[in-house]
GUBA-962572 format. One record per residue (C-alpha): x, y, z. Coordinates in steps of 0.05 Angstrom, whole numbers. Layout:
% residues N
site c1 X; c2 Y; c3 Z
...
//
This chain:
% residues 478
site c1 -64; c2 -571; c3 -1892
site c1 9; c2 -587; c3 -1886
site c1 69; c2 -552; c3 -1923
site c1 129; c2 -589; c3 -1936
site c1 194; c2 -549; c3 -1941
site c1 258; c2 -561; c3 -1956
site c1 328; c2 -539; c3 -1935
site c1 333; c2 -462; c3 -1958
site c1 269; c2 -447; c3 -1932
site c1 298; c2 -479; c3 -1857
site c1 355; c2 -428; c3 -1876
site c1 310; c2 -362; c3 -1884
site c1 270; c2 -378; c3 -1824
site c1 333; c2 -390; c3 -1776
site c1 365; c2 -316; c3 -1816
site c1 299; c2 -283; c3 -1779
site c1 302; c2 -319; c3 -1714
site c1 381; c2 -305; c3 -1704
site c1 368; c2 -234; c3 -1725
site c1 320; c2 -230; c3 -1667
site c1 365; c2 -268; c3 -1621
site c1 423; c2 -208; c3 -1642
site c1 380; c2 -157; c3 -1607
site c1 357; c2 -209; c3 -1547
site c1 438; c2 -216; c3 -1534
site c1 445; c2 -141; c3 -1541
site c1 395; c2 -126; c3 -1488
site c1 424; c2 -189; c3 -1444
site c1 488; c2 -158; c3 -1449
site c1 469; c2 -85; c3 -1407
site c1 436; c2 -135; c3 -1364
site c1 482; c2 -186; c3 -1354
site c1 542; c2 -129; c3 -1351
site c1 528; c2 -60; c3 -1349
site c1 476; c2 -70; c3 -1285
site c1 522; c2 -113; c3 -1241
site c1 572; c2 -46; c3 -1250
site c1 525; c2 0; c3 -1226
site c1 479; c2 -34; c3 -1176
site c1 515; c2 -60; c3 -1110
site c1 523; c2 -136; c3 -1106
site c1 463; c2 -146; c3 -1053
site c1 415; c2 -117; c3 -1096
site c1 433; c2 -151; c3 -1160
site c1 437; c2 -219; c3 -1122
site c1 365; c2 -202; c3 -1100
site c1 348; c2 -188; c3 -1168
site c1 379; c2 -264; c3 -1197
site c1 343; c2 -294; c3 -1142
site c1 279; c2 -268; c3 -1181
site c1 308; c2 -290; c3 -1250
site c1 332; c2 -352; c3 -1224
site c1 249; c2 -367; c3 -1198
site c1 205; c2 -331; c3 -1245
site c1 243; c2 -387; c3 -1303
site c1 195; c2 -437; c3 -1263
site c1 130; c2 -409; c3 -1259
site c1 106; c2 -426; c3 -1325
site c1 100; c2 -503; c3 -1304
site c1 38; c2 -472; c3 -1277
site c1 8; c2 -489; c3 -1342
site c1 7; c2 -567; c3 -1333
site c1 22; c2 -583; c3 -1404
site c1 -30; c2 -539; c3 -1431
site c1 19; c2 -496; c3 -1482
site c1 65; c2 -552; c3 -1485
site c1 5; c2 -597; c3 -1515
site c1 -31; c2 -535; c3 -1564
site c1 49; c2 -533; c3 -1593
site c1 46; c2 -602; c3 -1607
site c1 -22; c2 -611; c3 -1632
site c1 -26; c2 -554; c3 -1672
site c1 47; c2 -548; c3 -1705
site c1 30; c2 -576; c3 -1775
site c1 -27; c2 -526; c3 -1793
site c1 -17; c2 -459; c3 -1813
site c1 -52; c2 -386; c3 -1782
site c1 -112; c2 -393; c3 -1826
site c1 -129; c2 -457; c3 -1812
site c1 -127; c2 -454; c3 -1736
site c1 -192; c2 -473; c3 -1702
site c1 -205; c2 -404; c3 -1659
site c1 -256; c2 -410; c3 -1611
site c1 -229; c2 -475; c3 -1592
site c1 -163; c2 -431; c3 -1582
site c1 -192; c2 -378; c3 -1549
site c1 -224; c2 -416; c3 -1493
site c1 -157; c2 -450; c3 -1477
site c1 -123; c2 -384; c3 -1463
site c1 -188; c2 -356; c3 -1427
site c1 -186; c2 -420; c3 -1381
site c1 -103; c2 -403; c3 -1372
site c1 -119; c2 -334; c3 -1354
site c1 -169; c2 -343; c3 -1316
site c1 -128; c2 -406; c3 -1263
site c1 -65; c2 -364; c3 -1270
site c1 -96; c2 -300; c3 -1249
site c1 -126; c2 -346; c3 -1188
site c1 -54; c2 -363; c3 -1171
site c1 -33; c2 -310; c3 -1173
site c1 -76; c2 -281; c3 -1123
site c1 -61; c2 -327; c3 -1075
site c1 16; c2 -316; c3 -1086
site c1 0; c2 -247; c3 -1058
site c1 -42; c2 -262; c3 -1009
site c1 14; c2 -311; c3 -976
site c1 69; c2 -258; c3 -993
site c1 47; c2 -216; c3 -934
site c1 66; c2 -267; c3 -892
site c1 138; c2 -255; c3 -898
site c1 198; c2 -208; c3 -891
site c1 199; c2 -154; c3 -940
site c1 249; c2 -173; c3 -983
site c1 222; c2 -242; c3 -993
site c1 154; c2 -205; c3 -1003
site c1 175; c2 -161; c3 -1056
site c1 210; c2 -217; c3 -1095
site c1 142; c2 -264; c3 -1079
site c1 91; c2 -205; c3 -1106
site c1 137; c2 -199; c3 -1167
site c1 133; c2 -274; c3 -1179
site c1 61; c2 -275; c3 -1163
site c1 50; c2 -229; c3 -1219
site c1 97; c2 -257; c3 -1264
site c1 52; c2 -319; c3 -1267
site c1 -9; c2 -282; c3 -1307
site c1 51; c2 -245; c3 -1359
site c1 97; c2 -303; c3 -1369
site c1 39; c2 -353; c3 -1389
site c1 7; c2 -300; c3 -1430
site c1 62; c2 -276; c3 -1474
site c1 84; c2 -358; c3 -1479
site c1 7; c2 -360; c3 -1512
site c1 20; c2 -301; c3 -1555
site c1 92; c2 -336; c3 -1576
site c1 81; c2 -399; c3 -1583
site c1 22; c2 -384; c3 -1628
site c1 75; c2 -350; c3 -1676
site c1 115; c2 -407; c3 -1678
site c1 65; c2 -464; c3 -1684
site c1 42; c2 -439; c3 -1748
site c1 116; c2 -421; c3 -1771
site c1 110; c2 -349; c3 -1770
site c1 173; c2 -337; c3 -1754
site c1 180; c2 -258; c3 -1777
site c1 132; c2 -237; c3 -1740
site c1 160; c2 -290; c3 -1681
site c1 221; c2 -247; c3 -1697
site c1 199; c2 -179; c3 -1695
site c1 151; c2 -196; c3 -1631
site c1 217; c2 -225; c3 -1594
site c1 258; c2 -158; c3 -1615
site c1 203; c2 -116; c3 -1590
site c1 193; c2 -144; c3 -1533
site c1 267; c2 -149; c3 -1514
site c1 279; c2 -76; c3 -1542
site c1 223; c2 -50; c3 -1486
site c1 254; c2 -92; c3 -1430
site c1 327; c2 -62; c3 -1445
site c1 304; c2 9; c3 -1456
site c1 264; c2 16; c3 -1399
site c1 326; c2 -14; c3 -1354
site c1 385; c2 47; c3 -1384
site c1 323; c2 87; c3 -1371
site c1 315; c2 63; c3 -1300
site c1 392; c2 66; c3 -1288
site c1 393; c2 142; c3 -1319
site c1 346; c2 154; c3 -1274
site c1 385; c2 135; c3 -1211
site c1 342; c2 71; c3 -1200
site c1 390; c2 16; c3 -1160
site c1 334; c2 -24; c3 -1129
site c1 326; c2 -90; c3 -1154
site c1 250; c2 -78; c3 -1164
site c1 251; c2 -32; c3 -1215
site c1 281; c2 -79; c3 -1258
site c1 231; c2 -137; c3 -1247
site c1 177; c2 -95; c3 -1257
site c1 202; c2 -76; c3 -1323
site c1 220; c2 -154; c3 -1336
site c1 140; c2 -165; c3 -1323
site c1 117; c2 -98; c3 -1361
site c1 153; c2 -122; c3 -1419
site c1 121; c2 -184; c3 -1420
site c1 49; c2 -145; c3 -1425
site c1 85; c2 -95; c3 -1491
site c1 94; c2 -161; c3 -1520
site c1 29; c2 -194; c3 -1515
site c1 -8; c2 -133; c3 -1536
site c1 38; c2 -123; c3 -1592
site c1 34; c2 -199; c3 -1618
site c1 -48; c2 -195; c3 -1603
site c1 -47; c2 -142; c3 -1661
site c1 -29; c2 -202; c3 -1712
site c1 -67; c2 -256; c3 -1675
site c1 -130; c2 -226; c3 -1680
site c1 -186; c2 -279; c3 -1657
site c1 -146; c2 -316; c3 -1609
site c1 -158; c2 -284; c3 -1546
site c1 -226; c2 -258; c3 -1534
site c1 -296; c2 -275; c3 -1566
site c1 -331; c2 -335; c3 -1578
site c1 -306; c2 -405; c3 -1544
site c1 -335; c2 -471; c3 -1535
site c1 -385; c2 -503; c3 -1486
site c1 -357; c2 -516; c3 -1420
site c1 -361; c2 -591; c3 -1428
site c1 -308; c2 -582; c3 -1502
site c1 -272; c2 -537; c3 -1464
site c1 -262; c2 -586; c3 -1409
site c1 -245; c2 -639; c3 -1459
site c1 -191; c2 -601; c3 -1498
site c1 -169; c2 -569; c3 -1447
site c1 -147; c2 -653; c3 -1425
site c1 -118; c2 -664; c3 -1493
site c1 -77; c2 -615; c3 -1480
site c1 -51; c2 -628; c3 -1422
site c1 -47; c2 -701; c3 -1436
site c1 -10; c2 -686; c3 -1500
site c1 35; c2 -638; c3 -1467
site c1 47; c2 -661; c3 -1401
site c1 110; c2 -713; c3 -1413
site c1 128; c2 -653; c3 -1456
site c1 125; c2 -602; c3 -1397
site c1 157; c2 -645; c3 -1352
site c1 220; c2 -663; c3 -1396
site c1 231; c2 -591; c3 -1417
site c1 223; c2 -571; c3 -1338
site c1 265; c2 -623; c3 -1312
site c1 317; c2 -603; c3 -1364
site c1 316; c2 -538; c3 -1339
site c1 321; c2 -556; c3 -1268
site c1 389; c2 -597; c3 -1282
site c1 419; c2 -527; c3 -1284
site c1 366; c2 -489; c3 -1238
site c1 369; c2 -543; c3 -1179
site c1 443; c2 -526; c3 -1170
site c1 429; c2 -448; c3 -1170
site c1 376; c2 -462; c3 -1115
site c1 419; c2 -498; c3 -1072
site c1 479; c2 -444; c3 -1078
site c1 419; c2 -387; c3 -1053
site c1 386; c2 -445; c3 -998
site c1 453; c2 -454; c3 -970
site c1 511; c2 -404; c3 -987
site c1 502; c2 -330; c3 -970
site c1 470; c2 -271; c3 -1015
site c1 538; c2 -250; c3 -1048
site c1 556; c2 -319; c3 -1058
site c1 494; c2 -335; c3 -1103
site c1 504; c2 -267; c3 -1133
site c1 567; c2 -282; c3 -1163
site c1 547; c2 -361; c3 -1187
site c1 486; c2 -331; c3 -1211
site c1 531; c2 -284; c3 -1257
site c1 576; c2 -346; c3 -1281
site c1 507; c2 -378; c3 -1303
site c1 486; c2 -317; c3 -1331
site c1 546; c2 -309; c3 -1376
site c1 539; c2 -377; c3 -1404
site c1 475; c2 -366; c3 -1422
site c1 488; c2 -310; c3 -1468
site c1 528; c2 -368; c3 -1514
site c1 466; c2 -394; c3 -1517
site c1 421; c2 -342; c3 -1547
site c1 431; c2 -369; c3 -1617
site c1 414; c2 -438; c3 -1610
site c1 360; c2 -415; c3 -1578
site c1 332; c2 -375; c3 -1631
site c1 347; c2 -430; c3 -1685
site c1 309; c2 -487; c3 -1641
site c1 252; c2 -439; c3 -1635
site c1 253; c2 -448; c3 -1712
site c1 266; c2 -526; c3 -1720
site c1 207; c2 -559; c3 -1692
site c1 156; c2 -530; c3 -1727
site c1 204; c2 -544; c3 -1795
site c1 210; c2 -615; c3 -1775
site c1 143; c2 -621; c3 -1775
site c1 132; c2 -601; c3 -1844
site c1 190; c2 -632; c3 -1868
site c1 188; c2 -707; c3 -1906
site c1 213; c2 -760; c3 -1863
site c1 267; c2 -778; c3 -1898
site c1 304; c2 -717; c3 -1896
site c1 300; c2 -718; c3 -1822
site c1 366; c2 -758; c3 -1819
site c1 417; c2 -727; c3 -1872
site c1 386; c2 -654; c3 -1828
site c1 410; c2 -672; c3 -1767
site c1 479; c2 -702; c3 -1788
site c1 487; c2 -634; c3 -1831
site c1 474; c2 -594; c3 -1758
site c1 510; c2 -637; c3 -1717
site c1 573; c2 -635; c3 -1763
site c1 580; c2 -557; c3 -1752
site c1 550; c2 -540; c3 -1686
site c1 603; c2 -579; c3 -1640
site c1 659; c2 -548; c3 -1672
site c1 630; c2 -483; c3 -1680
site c1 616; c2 -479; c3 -1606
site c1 682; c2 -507; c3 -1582
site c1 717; c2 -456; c3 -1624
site c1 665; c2 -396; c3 -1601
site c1 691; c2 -419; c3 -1518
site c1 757; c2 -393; c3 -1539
site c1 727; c2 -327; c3 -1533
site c1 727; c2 -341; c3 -1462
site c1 801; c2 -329; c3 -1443
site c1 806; c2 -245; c3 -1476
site c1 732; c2 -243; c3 -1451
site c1 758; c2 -259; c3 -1378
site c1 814; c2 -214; c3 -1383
site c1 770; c2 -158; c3 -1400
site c1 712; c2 -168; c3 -1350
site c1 768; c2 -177; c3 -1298
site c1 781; c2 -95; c3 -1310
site c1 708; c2 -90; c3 -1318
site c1 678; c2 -125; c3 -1261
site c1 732; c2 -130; c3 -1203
site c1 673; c2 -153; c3 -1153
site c1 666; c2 -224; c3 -1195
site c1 724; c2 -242; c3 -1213
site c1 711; c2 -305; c3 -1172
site c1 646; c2 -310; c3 -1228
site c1 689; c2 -309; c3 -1292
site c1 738; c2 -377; c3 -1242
site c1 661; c2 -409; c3 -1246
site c1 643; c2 -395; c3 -1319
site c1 708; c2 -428; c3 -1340
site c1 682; c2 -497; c3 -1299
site c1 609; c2 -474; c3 -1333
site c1 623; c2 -457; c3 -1408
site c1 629; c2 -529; c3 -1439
site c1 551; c2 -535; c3 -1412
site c1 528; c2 -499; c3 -1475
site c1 556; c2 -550; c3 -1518
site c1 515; c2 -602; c3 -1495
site c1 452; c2 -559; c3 -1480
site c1 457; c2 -534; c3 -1535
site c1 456; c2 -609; c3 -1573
site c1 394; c2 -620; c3 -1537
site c1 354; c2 -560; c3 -1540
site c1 372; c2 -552; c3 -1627
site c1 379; c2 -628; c3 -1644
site c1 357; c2 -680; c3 -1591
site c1 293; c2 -650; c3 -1563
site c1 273; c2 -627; c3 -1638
site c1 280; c2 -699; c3 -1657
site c1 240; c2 -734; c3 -1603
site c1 187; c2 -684; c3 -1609
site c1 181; c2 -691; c3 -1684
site c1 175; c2 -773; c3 -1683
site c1 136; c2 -760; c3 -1628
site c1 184; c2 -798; c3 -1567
site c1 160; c2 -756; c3 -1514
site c1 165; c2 -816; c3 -1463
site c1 233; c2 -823; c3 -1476
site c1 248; c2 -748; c3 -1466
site c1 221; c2 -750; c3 -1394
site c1 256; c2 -815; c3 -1380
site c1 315; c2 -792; c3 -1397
site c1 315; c2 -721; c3 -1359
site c1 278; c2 -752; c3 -1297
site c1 334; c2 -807; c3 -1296
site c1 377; c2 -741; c3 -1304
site c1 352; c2 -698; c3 -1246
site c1 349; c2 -754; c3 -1199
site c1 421; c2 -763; c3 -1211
site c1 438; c2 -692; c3 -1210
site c1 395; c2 -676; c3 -1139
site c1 434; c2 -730; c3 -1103
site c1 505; c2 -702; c3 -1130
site c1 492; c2 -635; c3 -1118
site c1 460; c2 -647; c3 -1047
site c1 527; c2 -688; c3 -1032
site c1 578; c2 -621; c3 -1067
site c1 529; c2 -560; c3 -1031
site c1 514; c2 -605; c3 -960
site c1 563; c2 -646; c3 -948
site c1 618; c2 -618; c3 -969
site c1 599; c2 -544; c3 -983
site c1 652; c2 -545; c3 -1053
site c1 626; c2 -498; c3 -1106
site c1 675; c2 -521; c3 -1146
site c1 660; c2 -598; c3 -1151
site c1 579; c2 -567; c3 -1152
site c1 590; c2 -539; c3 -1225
site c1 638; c2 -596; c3 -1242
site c1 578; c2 -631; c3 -1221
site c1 526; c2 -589; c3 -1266
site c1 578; c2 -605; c3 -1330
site c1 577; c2 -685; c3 -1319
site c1 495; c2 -690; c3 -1313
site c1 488; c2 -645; c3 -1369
site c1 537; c2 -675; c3 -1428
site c1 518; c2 -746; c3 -1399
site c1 446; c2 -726; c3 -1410
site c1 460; c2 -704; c3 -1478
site c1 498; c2 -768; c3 -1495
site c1 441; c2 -802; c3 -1471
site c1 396; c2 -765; c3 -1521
site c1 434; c2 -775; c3 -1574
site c1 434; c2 -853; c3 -1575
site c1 359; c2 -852; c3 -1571
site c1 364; c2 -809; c3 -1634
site c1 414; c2 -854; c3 -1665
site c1 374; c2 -918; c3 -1658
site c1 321; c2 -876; c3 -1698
site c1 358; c2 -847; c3 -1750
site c1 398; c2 -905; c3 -1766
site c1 466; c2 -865; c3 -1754
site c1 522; c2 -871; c3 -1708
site c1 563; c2 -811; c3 -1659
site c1 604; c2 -846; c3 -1610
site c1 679; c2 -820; c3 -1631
site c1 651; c2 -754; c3 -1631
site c1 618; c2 -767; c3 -1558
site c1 700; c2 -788; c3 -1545
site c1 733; c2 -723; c3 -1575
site c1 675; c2 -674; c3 -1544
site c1 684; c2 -704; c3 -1480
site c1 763; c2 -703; c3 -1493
site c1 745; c2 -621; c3 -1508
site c1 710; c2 -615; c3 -1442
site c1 761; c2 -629; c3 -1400
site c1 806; c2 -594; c3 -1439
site c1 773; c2 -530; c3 -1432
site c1 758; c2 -541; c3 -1362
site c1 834; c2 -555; c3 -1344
site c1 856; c2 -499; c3 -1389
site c1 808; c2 -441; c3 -1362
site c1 809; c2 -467; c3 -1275
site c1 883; c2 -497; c3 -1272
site c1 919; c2 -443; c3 -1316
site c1 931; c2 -363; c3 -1314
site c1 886; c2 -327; c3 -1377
site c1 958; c2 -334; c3 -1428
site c1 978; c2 -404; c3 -1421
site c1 901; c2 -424; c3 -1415
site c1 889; c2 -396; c3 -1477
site c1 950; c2 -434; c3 -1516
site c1 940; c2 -502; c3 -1483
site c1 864; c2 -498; c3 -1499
site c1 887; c2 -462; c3 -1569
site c1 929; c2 -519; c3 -1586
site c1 868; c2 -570; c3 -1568
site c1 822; c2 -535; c3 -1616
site c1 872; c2 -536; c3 -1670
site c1 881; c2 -615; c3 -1670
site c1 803; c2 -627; c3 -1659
site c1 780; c2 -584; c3 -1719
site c1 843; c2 -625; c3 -1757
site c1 806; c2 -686; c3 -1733
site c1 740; c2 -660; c3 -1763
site c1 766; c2 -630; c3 -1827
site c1 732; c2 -664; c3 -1871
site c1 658; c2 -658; c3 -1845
site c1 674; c2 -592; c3 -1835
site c1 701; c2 -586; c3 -1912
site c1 635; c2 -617; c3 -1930
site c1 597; c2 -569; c3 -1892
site c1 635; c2 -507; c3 -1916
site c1 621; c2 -541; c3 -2003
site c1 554; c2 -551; c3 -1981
site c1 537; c2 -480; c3 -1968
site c1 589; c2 -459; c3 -2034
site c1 548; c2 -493; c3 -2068
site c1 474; c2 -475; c3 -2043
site c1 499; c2 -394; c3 -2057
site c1 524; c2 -420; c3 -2125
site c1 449; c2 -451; c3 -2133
site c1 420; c2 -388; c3 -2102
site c1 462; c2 -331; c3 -2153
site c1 449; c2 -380; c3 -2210
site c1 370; c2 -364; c3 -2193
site c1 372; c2 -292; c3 -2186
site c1 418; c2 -278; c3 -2252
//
């Protein structure tokens, strides 16, 4: 049945998940800057338009995955009911291999570009919900090396194959989809060597199948639609920049995005981590947890954003072409403060005391607010600028949001560090689009130094805390 863990164990698993994350950011970073220097800008804004829509395909699912991860996160490998797994990723197979047919089929009816980029999606539909299986079973039943080393292998295949590609001369934007989508299938056959009994073999009757299959999605479905509407806060205004600006334009936001989303590797790994913890954590360490995370993270990230100002100066020599991206990624950057919150802290925390409801609620209330301001910034008045202005706002007011419904259930209080973030924010933004790379980097220099003065002393307990767990930890092994 259930294992309850404590804190060092939380620390061990998030060791093996950032370790995997290093070699994710390693392989983002050819990607994300040694292709745009080789490809020309047409192709590699062809090739973000297929990032930018095979993120979306796996709300094909309807809540399926998002309901086994949520009904199945408190039991271990061993105890896993197989043939009642297997027939839920037979049944996903089998519809998403039936989409993605008929993406093909109605591919043909277009130009070729839009074909290409259709057939690639189409087939991305079968590999993205099939390695998502193969993941998600890892980190369900807290597996998290071998979530690690699947997640480095899968990453390492993906990067190889692209410097092979670009060795080889390749500059179409297919090439490196196709790898994208091959490296999805290394993955899944790799993790199937661990998960032995989940795929193929014996299943349930059709009628069980049919009823998990609607626990599932009735389980998972607020789930899917919260973490997809999150998504889309950022994904809606990317749409709108390729629906309505021209190919180089979208090219060069895409890259802003892109950039930003390397700060967010780590989190990412850690959250991967958290959920499953939580869930096998006693309830009354949930609240003295997330105070602990929250009391570093902010800080931590604001500081990392400084980073931004010699980054700039070097991808300016770099990358000429965008320049006008790294103008964008200073507007962007302050995004992964408060996406981060959410995807490490807020979303964790609603999952684990099972608030699903007010997950969608808030990120429906969310998207609503952010379709209607970017409509107004892309069609109205056709300013970029205000757009990812825009894309900030929806996103930290989200977070905030978030964060009170975690408060009320916690029993703890945030909202002079909602003031001083938000003060941060602007600070950044003013620093990095108002001010050359020098004096941005002092003004927003000098703003750090009197918010982490503010925070000294949660960061001082922080800092004793983790003296003091190593003190613990040498004590042990002497």
């Amino acid at each position: 049945m259930e294992n309850k863990i404590g804190f060092g164990q939380v620390g061990k698993k998030i060791g093996l998940s950032v370790f995997a994350q290093i070699i994710s950011l390693a392989v983002s970073f050819v990607l994300n800057l040694i292709v745009p220097k080789i490809i020309d800008e047409h192709q590699y804004a062809y090739w973000q338009t297929y990032v930018l829509y095979i993120s979306y395909v796996g709300i094909l699912s309807f809540g399926l995955l998002d309901g086994i991860v949520l009904r199945y996160s408190q039991y271990n490998y061993e105890e896993l009911d197989r043939p009642r797994l297997r027939s839920q990723f037979q049944l996903l197979l089998g519809f998403t291999s039936l989409m993605a047919f008929a993406g093909i089929c109605i591919a043909f009816c277009f130009e070729q570009i839009t074909r290409d980029i259709l057939i690639l999606l189409s087939c991305g539909i079968i590999t993205r919900h099939v390695f998502a299986y193969t993941s998600y079973t890892f980190q369900i039943t807290n597996r998290i090396h071998k979530y690690a080393f699947l997640v480095v292998s899968q990453k390492l295949f993906y990067g190889v194959g692209v410097g092979v590609l670009l060795l080889l001369g390749a500059r179409e934007f297919y090439w490196f989809c196709i790898f994208d989508l091959l490296g999805d299938l290394f993955g899944t056959v790799l993790g199937a060597f661990y998960n032995r009994g989940l795929y193929f073999g014996k299943t349930l009757k059709l009628r069980d199948v049919l009823t998990e299959t609607r626990l599932n999605i009735s389980s998972g479905a607020m789930l899917l639609v919260a973490n997809w509407s999150s998504m889309l806060l950022v994904g809606s205004a990317k749409m709108m920049v390729q629906w309505h600006f021209d190919d180089l334009v979208f090219g060069k936001v895409s890259f802003a995005f892109s950039l930003s989303n390397l700060f967010l590797s780590f989190v990412t790994a850690i959250s991967v981590v958290l959920f499953p913890t939580l869930k096998r954590m006693e309830p009354e360490q949930l609240p003295r947890l997330y105070r602990t995370i929250r009391d570093v993270i902010s800080p931590f990230l604001f500081f990392i954003m400084l980073l931004y100002f010699p980054g700039s100066w070097i991808l300016e020599r770099w990358l000429p072409a965008y320049e006008p991206s790294l103008v964008y990624l200073g507007i962007l950057l302050p995004i992964v403060v408060y996406s981060s919150k959410v995807s490490l802290l807020t979303n964790n925390y609603l999952k684990a005391y099972r608030k699903e409801r007010m997950m969608l609620i808030v990120n429906l209330i969310s998207i609503l607010v952010a379709l209607l301001l970017f409509s107004v910034c892309v069609f109205l008045f056709e300013n970029l600028t205000a757009l990812l202005i825009c894309v900030v706002l929806v996103i930290m007011l989200r977070s905030v949001a978030s964060e009170v419904i975690v408060m009320r259930l916690i029993g703890d209080r945030f909202v002079l560090d909602f003031i001083t973030e938000g003060i941060m924010t602007v600070a950044f933004i003013v620093s990095a689009s108002v001010f050359d790379l020098f004096w941005g980097f002092c003004i927003y220099a000098a703003a750090l130094a009197a918010y982490l003065v503010y925070n000294r002393k949660t960061i001082r307990r922080f800092f004793t805390a983790i003296r003091t767990k190593l003190k613990r930890l040498k004590g042990h092994q002497t």
